[in-house]
Structures are given as structure tokens and as C-alpha cells.
Z-matrix of the N, CA and C atoms (Angstrom, degrees):
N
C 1 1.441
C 2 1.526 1 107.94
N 3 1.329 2 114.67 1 144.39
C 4 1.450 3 124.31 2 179.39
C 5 1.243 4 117.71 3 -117.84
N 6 1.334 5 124.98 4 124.63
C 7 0.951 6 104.96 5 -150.05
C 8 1.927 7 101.45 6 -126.61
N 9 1.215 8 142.83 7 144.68
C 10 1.535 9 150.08 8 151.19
C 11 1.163 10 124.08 9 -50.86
N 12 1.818 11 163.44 10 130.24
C 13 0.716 12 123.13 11 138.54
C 14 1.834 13 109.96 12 -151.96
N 15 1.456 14 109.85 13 142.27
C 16 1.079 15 127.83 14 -173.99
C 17 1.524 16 122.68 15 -128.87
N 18 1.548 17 121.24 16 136.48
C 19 1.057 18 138.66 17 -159.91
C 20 1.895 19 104.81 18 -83.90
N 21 1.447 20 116.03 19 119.24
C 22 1.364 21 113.25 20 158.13
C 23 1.339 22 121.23 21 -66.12
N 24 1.224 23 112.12 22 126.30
C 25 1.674 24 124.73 23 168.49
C 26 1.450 25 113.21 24 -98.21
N 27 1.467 26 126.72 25 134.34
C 28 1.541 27 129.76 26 -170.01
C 29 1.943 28 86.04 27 -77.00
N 30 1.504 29 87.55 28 133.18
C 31 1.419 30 94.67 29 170.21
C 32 1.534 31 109.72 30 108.25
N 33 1.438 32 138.42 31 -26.77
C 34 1.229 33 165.26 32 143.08
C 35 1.515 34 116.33 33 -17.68
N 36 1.424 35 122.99 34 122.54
C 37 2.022 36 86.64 35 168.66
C 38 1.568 37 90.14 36 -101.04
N 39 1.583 38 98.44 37 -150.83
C 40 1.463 39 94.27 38 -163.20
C 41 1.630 40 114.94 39 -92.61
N 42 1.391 41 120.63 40 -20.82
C 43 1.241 42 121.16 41 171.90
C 44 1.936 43 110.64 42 -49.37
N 45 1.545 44 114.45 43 -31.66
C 46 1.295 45 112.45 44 179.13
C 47 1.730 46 109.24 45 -81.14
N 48 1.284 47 90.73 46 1.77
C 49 2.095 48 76.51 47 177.78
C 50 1.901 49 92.71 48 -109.85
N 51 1.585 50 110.27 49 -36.98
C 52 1.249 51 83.60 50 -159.03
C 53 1.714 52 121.25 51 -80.31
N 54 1.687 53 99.92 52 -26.33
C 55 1.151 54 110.83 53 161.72
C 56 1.730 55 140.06 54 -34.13
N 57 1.248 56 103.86 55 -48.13
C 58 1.922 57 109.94 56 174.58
C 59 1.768 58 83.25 57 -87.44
N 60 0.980 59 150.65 58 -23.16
C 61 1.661 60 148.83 59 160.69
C 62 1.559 61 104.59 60 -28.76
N 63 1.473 62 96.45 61 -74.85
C 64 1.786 63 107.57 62 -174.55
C 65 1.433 64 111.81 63 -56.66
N 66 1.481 65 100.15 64 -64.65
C 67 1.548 66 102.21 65 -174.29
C 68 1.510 67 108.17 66 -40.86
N 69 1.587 68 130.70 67 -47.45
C 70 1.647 69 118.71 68 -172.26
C 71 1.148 70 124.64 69 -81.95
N 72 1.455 71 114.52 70 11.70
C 73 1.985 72 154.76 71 -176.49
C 74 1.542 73 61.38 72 -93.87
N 75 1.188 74 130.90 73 -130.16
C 76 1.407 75 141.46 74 -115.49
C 77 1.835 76 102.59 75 -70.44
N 78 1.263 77 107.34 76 -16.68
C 79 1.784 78 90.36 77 166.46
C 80 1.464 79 123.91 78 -75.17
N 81 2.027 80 101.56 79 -22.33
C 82 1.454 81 97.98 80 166.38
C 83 1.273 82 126.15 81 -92.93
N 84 1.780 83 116.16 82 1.49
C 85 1.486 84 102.63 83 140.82
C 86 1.443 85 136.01 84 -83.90
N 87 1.584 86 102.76 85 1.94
C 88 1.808 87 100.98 86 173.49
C 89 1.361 88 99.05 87 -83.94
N 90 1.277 89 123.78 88 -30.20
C 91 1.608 90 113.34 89 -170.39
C 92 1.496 91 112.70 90 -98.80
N 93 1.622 92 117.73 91 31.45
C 94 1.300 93 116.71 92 158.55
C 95 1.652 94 116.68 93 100.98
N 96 1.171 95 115.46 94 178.18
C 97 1.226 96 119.04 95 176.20
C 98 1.675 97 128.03 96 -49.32
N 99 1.142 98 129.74 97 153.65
C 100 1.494 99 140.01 98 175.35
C 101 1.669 100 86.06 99 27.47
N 102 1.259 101 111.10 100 110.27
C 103 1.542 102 124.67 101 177.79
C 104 1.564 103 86.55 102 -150.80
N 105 1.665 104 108.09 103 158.28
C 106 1.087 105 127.32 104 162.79
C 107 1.630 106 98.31 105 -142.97
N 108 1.520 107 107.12 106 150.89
C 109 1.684 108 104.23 107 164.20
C 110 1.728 109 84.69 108 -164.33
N 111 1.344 110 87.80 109 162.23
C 112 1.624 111 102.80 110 -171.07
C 113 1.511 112 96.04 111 -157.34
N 114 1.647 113 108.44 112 159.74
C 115 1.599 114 119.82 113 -168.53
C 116 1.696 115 97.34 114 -121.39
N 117 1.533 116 109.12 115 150.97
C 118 1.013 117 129.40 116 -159.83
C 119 1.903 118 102.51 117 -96.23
């Protein structure tokens, strides 16, 4: 499983959480199986 994941910030709407969400969804399917990556 590959997984996306991004941190909610108070004050944020939701396009800013889910957005860097997806994008690190599809870098941990470029970098292969059972991956996780998440943005700071």
C-alpha cells in the first residue's frame, strides 16, 4: 500500500491539506511498492 500524507494547519482550507496529500499519493507510487511520504 502507498500511501499520501499531509499535515492540517489551523487556518488552512481544505484544498491546502488535500492537495500536497495527493501529490505524495503519487510520488509513493513512482517510488514503488508499500511507500509512505508526507509534506512538512
Amino acid at each position: 500500500m502507498s500511501m499520501g500524507i499531509a499535515e492540517h494547519r489551523i487556518g488552512e482550507d481544505r484544498i491546502s491539506l488535500i492537495e500536497p496529500a495527493v501529490n505524495n499519493l503519487y510520488a509513493a507510487k513512482h517510488e514503488g511498492r508499500n511507500r509512505a511520504i508526507s509534506s512538512h
